[in-house]
C-alpha positions in Angstrom: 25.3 -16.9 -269.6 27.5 -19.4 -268.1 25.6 -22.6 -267.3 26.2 -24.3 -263.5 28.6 -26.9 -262.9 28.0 -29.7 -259.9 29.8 -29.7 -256.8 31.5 -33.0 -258.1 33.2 -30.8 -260.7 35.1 -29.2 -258.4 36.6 -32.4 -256.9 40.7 -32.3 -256.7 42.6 -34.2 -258.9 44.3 -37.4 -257.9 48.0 -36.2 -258.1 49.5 -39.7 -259.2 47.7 -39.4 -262.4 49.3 -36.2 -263.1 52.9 -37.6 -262.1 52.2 -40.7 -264.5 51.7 -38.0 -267.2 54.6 -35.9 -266.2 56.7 -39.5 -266.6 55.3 -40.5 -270.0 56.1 -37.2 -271.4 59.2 -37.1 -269.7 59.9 -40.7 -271.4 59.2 -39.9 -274.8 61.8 -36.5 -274.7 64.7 -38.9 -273.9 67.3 -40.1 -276.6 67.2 -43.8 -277.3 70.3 -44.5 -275.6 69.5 -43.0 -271.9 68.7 -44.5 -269.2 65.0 -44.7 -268.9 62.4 -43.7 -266.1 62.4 -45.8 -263.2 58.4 -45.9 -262.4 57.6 -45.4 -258.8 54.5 -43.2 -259.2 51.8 -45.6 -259.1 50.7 -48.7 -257.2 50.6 -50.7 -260.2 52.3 -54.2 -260.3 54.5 -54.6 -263.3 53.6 -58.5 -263.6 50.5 -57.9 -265.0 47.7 -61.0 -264.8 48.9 -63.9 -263.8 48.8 -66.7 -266.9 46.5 -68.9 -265.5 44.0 -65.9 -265.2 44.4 -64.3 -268.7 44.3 -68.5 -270.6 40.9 -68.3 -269.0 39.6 -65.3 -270.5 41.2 -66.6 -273.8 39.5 -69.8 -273.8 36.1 -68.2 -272.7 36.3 -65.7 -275.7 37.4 -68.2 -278.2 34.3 -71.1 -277.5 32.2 -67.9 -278.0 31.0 -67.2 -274.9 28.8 -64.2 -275.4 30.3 -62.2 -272.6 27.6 -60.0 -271.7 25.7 -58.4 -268.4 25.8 -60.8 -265.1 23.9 -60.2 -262.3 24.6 -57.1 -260.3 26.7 -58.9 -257.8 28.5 -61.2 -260.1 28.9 -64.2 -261.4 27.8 -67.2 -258.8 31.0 -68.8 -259.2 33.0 -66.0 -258.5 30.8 -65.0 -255.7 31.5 -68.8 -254.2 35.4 -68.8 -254.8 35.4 -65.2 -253.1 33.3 -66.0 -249.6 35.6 -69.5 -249.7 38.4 -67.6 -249.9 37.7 -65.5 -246.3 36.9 -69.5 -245.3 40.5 -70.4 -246.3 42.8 -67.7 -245.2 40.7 -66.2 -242.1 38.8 -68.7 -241.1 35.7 -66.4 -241.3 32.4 -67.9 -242.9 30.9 -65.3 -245.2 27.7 -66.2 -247.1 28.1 -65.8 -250.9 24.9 -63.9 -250.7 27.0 -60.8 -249.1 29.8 -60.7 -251.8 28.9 -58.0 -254.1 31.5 -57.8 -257.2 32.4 -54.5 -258.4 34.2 -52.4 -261.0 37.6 -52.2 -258.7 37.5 -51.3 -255.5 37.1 -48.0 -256.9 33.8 -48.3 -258.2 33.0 -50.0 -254.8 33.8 -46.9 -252.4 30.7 -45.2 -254.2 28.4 -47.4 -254.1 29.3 -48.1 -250.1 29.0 -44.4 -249.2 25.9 -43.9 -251.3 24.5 -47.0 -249.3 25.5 -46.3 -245.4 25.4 -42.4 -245.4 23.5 -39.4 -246.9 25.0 -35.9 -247.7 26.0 -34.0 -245.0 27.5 -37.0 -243.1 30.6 -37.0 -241.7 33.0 -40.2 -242.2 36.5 -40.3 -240.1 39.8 -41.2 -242.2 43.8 -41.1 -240.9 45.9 -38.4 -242.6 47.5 -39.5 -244.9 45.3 -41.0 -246.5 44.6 -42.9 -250.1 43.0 -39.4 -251.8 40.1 -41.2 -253.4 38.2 -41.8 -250.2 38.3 -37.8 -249.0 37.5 -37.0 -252.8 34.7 -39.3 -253.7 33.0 -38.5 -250.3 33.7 -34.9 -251.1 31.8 -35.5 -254.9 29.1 -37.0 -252.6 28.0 -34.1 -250.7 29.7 -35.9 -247.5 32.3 -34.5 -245.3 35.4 -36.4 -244.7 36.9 -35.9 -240.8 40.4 -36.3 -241.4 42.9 -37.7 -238.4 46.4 -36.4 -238.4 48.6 -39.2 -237.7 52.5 -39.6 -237.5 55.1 -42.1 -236.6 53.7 -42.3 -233.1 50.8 -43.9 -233.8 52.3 -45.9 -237.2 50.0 -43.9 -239.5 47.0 -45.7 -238.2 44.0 -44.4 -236.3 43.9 -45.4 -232.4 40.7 -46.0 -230.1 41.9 -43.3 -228.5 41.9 -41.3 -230.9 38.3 -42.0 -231.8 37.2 -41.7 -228.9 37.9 -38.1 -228.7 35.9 -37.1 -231.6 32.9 -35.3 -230.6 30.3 -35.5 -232.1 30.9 -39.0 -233.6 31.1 -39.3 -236.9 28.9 -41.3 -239.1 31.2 -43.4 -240.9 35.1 -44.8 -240.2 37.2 -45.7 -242.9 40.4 -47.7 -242.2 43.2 -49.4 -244.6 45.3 -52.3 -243.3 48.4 -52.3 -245.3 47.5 -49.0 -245.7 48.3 -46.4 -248.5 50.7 -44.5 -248.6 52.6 -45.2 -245.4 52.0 -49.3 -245.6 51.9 -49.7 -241.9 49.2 -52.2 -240.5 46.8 -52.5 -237.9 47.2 -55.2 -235.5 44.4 -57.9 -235.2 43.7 -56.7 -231.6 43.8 -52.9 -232.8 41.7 -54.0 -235.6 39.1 -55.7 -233.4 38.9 -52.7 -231.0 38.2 -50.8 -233.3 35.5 -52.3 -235.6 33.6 -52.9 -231.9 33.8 -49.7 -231.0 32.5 -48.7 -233.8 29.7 -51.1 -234.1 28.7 -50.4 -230.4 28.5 -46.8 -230.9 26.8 -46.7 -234.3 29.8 -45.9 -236.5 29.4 -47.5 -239.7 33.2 -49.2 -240.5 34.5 -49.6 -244.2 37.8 -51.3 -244.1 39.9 -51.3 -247.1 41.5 -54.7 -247.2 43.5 -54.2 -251.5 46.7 -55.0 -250.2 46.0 -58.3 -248.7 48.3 -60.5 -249.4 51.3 -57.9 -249.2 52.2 -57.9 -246.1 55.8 -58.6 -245.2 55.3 -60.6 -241.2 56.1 -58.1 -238.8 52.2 -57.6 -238.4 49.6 -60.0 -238.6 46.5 -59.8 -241.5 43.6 -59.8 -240.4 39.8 -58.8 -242.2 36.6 -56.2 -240.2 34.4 -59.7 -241.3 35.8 -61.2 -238.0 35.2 -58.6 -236.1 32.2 -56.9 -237.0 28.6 -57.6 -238.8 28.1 -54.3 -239.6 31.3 -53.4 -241.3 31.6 -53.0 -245.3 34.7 -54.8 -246.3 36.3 -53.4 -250.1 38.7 -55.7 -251.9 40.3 -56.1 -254.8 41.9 -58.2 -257.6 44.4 -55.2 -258.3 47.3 -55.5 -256.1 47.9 -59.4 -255.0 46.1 -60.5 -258.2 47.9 -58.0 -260.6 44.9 -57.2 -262.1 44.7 -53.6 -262.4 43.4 -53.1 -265.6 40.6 -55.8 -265.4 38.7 -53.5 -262.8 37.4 -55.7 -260.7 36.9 -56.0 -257.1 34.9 -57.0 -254.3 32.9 -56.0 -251.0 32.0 -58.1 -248.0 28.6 -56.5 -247.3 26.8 -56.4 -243.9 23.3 -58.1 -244.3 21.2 -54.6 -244.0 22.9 -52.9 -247.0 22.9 -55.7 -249.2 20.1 -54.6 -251.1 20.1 -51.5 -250.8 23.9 -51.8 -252.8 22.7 -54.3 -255.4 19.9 -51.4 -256.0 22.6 -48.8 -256.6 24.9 -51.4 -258.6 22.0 -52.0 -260.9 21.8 -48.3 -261.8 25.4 -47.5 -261.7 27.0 -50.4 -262.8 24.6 -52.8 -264.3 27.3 -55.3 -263.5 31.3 -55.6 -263.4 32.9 -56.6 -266.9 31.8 -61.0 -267.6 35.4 -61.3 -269.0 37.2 -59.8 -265.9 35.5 -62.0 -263.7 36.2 -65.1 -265.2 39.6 -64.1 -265.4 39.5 -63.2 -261.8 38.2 -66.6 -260.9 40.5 -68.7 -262.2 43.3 -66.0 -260.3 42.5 -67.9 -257.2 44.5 -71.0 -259.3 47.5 -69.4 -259.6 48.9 -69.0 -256.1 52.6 -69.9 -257.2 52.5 -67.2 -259.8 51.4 -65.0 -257.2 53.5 -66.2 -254.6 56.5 -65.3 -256.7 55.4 -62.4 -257.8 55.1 -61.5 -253.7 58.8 -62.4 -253.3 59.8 -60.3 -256.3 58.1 -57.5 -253.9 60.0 -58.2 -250.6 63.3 -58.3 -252.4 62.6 -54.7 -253.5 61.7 -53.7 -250.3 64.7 -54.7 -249.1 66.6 -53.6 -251.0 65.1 -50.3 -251.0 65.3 -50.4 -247.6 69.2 -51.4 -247.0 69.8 -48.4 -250.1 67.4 -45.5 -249.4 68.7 -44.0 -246.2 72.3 -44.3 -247.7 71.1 -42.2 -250.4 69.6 -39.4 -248.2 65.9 -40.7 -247.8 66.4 -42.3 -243.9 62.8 -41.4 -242.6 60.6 -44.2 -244.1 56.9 -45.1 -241.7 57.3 -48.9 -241.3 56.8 -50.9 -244.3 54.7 -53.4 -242.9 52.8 -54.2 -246.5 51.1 -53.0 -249.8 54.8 -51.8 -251.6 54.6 -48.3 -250.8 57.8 -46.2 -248.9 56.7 -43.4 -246.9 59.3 -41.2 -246.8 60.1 -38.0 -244.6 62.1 -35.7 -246.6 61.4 -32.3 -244.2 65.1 -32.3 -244.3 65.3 -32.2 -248.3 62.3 -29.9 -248.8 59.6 -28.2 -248.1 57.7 -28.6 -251.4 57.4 -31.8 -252.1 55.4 -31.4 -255.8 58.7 -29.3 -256.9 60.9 -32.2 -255.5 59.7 -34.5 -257.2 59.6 -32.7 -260.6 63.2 -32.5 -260.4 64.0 -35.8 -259.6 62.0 -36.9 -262.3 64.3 -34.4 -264.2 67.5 -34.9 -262.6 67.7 -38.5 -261.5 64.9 -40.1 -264.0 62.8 -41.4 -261.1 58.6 -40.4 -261.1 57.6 -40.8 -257.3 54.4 -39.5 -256.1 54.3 -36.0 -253.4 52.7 -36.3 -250.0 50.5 -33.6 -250.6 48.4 -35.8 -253.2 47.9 -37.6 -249.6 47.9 -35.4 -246.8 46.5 -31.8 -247.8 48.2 -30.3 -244.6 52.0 -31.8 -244.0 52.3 -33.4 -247.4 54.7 -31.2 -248.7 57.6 -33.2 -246.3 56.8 -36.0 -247.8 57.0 -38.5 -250.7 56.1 -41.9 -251.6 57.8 -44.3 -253.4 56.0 -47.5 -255.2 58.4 -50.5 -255.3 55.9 -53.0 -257.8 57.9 -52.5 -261.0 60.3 -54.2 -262.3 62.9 -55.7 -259.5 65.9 -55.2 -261.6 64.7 -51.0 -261.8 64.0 -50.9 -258.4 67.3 -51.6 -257.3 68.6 -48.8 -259.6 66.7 -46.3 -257.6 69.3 -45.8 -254.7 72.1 -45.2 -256.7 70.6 -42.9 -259.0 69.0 -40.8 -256.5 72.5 -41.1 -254.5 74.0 -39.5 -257.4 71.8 -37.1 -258.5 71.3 -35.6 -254.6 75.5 -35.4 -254.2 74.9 -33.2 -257.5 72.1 -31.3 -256.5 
């Protein structure tokens, strides 16, 4: 008799993770002496912690501190550095009482849409989109409303756009950088929209991770200045270079900070002690991170001058996070098979559209530009050779 299975077993699979295995194995088949894979599958910065960050997580473990459960939220330290840091860079006061630290932004997104809506809801989300959100909702019992946008409206969601959504939905969740395309809201699109939402009952969860990644042609800016009732999710991941650490943040609005230390408790007991004291002393390390940052725009640039001479010349604008969005409609029409031969032909794992954009995916493929800057700048001329062969 076969035995039932959850509707969260059927969620999809997050593509990338499948592209990362098809690279390792990929890796391991080549001869010493080739050329190896140049990693643009996964938003994963190849700087790893900055020093400052990891020399305090030494220290802590060597005078024997015992390392175990912290509160829910986090440690009262961290909670402090993070509220001063909205203080410092956006002049927003947040009360360390609403900072809620979390295993990665990815363990936050749970415990947000377990907080602000019930199955059946239906939360709002630009296509393309970072798959996690449509997939944990899905696991949920919630419905995601997805938002086809293009070029015309720079991969973001427009008032406009909301506006003609009827019924409402319950929930909106925006990215700014965002993921895949890196484009950004504008403060003043930003503000519109986390007021609009607020006045008509839509509860707002920005994701703010690439903070810190943005490249000046549009300005940062956080849903805290906007809006009380937003939920804000952040991360030590992408500026911090803290991937593996898992730990992250959320800016929560006052009525669903208990009701999220309640579900943290039970799901989480708490984020790992030793990630956050490494993640407090990160905020030290702003040089190290600053130069990291400029190892980033370099790439971008560079990717940017070489990519359209190699045949890739429909790239959404780049405003942050290190992500290309790349049309190739005029390479393909199956973007998963186009990417398994360049990883094949030219030695280069990028991630297909369809892992972000279920419906016109398969035109399109993203490129990550965090590794190494010397194997960045390889990626034009490889790909530039290996299309003139194809």
């Amino acid at each position: 008799m076969a035995l039932k299975a959850g509707r969260g077993a059927a969620a999809p699979p997050f593509l990338v993770m499948d592209v990362i295995a098809a690279a390792n194995a990929r890796a391991a088949s080549l001869p010493a002496d080739a050329p190896g894979i140049l990693r643009m599958e996964v938003g994963q910065p190849g700087t790893g912690a900055p020093r400052g960050a990891a020399e305090a997580a030494i220290r802590a473990l060597q005078a024997g501190a015992p390392m175990g459960y912290t509160e829910a939220f986090g440690l009262a330290s961290l909670r402090a550095r993070i509220a001063g840091h909205y203080g410092a860079k956006y002049g927003v006061a947040v009360a360390p009482a609403r900072i809620a630290v979390t295993v990665g932004a990815s363990g936050a997104f749970p415990l947000a849409f377990l907080a602000a809506f019930d199955a059946g809801d239906r939360v709002a989300m630009a296509a393309p989109f970072y798959p996690p959100y449509a997939n944990i909702l899905t696991a949920l019992g919630m419905r995601p409303v997805l938002l086809p946008c293009d070029a015309a409206t720079r991969f973001q969601p427009t008032l406009a756009m909301l506006e003609k959504l009827d019924p409402l939905p319950d929930g909106l969740v925006v990215a700014s950088p965002c993921n895949p395309a890196g484009t950004m809201l504008a403060p003043a699109e930003l503000s519109a929209i986390a007021r609009w939402c607020h006045a008509n009952g839509v509860r707002l969860v920005s994701d703010e991770i690439y903070h810190g990644l943005s490249w000046g042609t549009v300005a940062e800016s956080t849903a805290a200045a906007f809006s009380d009732s937003a939920v804000v999710v952040n991360s030590f991941s992408k500026y911090w270079s803290m991937t593996g650490w898992r730990i992250g943040w959320m800016v929560l609005p006052e009525d669903l900070v208990r009701p999220v230390e309640c579900l943290a408790q039970n799901m989480f007991i708490s984020a790992p002690h030793v990630a956050q004291v490494a993640a407090e002393a990160a905020f030290d390390c702003t040089e190290e991170l600053e130069a990291n940052r400029s190892a980033y725009a370099r790439s971008r640039a560079a990717l940017l001058e070489g990519l359209p001479k190699a045949g890739f010349d429909r790239i959404a604008a780049a405003d942050g996070a290190f992500y290309l969005w790349c049309d190739i409609g005029h390479l393909t029409n199956d973007s998963v098979a186009f990417a398994a031969r360049m990883l094949e032909g030219a030695g280069i794992a990028a991630t297909p559209g369809v892992d972000f954009d279920r419906d016109r995916g398969a035109r399109f493929l993203r490129f990550s530009y965090c590794g190494p800057e010397a194997a960045m700048a390889q990626a034009p001329g490889r790909l530039k050779g290996w299309l003139g062969r194809s």
